[in-house]
N, C-alpha and C positions, 0 to 999 in steps of 0.2 A: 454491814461492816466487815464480816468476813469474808466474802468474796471481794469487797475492794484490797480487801488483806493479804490476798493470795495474787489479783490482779496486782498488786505490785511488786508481788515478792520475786528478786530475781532468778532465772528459771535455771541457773547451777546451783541453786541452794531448794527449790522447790520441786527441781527434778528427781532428786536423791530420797525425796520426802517421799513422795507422793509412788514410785517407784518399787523404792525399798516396803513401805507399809502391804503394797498388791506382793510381792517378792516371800514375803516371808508367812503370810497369809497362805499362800501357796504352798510353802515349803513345810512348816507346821501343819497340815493338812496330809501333806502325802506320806511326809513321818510319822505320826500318829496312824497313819494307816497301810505301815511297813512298806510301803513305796522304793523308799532310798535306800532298802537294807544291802540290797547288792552292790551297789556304787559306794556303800559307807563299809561294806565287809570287804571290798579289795582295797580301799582308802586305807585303811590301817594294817593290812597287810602288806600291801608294798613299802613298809618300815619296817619289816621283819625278816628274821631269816627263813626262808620256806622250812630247814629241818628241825627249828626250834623256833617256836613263837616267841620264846619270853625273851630271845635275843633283839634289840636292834642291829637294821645297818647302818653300817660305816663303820671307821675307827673306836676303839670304844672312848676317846677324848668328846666324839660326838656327841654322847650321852649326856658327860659332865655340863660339855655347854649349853646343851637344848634344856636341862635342867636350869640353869644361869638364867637362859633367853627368856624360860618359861616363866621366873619369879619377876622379871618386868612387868609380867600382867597379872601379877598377882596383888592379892586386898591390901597389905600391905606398904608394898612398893608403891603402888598407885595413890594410896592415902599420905603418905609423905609427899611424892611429887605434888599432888593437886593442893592440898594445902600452904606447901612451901610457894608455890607460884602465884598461889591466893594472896598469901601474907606478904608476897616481896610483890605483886599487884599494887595491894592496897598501900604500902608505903610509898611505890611511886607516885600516889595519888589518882591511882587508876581503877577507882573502887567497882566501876560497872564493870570492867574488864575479869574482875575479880571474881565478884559474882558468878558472869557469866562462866568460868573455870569451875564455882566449887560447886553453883546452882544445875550446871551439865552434868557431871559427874556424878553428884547424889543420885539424881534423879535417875539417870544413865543406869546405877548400880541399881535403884529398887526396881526400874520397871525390868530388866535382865533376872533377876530374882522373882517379878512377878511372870514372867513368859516361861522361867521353867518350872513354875508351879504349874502356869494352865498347861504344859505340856504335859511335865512328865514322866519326861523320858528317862528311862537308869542308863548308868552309863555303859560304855561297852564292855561285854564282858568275853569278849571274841581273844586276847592277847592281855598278859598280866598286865599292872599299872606298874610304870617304873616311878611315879609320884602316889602320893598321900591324897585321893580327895574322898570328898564325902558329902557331898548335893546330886543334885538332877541334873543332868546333859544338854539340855537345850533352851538356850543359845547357848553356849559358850561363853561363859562372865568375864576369862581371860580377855577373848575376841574381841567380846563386843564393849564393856568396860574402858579398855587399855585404847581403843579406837575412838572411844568417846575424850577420853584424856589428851591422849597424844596429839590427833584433829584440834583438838579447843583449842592448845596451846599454840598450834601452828596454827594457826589463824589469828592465835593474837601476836606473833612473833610478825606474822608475814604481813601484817596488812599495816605497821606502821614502817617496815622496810621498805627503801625507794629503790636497791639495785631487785632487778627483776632475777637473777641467778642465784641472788639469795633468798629470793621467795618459794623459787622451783626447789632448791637446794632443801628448805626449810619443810614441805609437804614430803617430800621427795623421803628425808631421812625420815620421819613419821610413819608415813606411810612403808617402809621395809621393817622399821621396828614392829609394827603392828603384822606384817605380814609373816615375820620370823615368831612371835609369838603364838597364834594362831596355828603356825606348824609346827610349833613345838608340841602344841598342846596331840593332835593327833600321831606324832612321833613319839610320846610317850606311853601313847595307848588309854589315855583319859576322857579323847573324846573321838565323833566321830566326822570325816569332815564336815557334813551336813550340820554340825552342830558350829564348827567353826566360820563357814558362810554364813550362816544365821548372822552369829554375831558379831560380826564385819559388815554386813549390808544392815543390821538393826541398829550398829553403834556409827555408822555414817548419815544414816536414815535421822536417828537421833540429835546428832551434833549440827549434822542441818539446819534440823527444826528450833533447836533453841537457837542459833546463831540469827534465822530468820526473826524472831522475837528481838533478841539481845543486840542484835546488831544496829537495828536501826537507833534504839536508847543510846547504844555507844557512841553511835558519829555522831548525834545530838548534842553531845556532851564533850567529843573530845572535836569537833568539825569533820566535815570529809572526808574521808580517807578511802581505800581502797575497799569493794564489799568481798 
């Protein structure tokens, strides 16, 4: 049953899976065994100023906003979005849809919470934190979270859209929201990038796999549609 499972699943949604899981294997490996310190200690210094670490660069408006961009991925912000989309799901009578939004998401956050337990990692301590945190560093729960979120929804936005520029349109803006987060998160000196690739290739990886599952229940339910 599971290799017919997999023989059917189609291969932009089982590529990502199957990919990402060898990707991060890898990456959690060579981090826990300081591999990446060099390429993650110029990663967060090239946001700084060479004669003062605790500065960023750019303007200093830049700060304010990468603070802004950064609470998009944060627990908060993300629990109102996914919920609210949940509830206004289910009222259009689109309760699998729903699900598959709030059932990604949870899951999304705990197995992110369980990857930086088996890691491990503390965060950087190479440049002050211009934010408040206080967990483990890898993956990145902004990262990979906020990519778990933003992915679901755009896929339930795009696949009942018939103009195809608004489908591109639709991953497109997703996809920079998540990308702008993620560099916010090592712009402000919280994480490192290795921790932010984690959790971008772990929350695409992720969103995948449940779509793989959820999707087919969907067009079940609602006909054919685009996968």
């Amino acid at each position: 049953m599971m290799k017919s499972f997999y023989r059917q699943a189609p291969l932009h949604l089982l590529l990502p899976v199957l990919v990402g899981v060898a990707f991060l294997q890898r990456l959690a490996s060579e981090v826990r065994e300081g591999e990446t310190l060099g390429f993650d200690t110029l990663g967060i210094l090239l946001f700084r100023h060479a004669d003062n670490l605790s500065i960023p660069v750019g303007p200093s408006w830049l700060q304010h906003a990468a603070t802004d961009i950064t609470s998009l991925g944060g627990v908060t912000v993300l629990s109102i979005i996914t919920i609210s989309a949940a509830v206004y799901l289910a009222i259009l009578g689109r309760s699998r849809e729903a699900l598959f939004v709030f059932l990604s998401v949870l899951s999304g956050w705990v197995l992110s919470n369980a990857l930086k337990w088996m890691v491990a990692r503390p965060r950087p301590d190479i440049v002050s934190h211009l934010v408040s945190v206080n967990d483990l560093s890898f993956p990145s729960g902004h990262a990979m979270v906020s990519t778990v979120v933003y992915l679901s929804m755009a896929i339930v936005l795009a696949r009942r859209e018939p103009n195809r520029r608004a489908r591109v349109f639709v991953f497109a803006l997703a996809g920079l929201v998540i990308a702008m987060i993620g560099t916010t998160r090592v712009y402000l000196g919280v994480h490192y990038p290795t921790d932010v690739i984690a959790g971008w290739v772990g929350g695409l990886a992720w969103v995948s796999s449940c779509w793989m599952v959820a999707g087919r229940y969907i067009r079940q339910a609602n006909g054919a549609l685009p996968q």
